[in-house]
N, C-alpha and C positions, 0 to 999 in steps of 0.2 A: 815358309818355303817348302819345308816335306808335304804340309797340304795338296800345296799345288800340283808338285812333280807326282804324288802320289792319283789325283786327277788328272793328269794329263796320261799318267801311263794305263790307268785301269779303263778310264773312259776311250780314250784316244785309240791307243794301241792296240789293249785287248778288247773291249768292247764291237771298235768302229772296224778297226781294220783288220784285226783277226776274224772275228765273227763273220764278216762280210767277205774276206776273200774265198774261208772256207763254204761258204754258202754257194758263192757264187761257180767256187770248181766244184763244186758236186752238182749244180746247176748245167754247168759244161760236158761233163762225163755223164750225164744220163740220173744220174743216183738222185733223184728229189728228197730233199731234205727242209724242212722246213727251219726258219729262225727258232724256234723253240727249242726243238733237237740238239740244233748248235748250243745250245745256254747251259747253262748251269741248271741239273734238275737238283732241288731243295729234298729231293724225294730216295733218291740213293745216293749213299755216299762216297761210294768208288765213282761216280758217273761226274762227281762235282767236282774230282780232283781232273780225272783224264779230261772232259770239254774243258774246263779252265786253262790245263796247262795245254791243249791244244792250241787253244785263242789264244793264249799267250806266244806262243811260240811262233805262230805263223804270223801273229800280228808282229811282233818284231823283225821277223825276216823280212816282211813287205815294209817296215818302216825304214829297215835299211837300206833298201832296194833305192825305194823314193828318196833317199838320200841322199847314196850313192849317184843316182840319175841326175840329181838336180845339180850337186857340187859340177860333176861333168860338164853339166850343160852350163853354168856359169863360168867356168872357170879354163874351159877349151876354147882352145884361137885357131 
């Protein structure tokens, strides 16, 4: 079971939806940033901490968001 959740949150969250929302607002505001940028560089080590807990962080808040939205949208009459 920790397997799993431990996949669904590193893949799902920070991966898919962190990675992607910041991509996509820097894509919005002008700042081209490419998917690589966003990742994890293997190469310095302050850089592995700050884009991880980025992606982490913003991927959580968008998976709340979608949450939040969708409970709404079921659950409103």
């Amino acid at each position: 079971m920790e397997f799993l959740t431990e996949i669904i949150f590193r893949w799902l969250i920070v991966n898919t939806l962190g990675l992607y929302s910041r991509y996509v607002f820097f894509k919005i505001i002008g700042r081209k940033k490419s998917i690589k940028q966003l990742t994890v560089n293997e190469n310095i080590k302050n850089d592995n901490l700050s884009q991880g807990l980025y992606n982490a962080l913003i991927g959580l808040i968008v998976f709340c968001l979608i949450s939040i939205t969708i409970a709404y949208i079921v659950f409103s009459n």
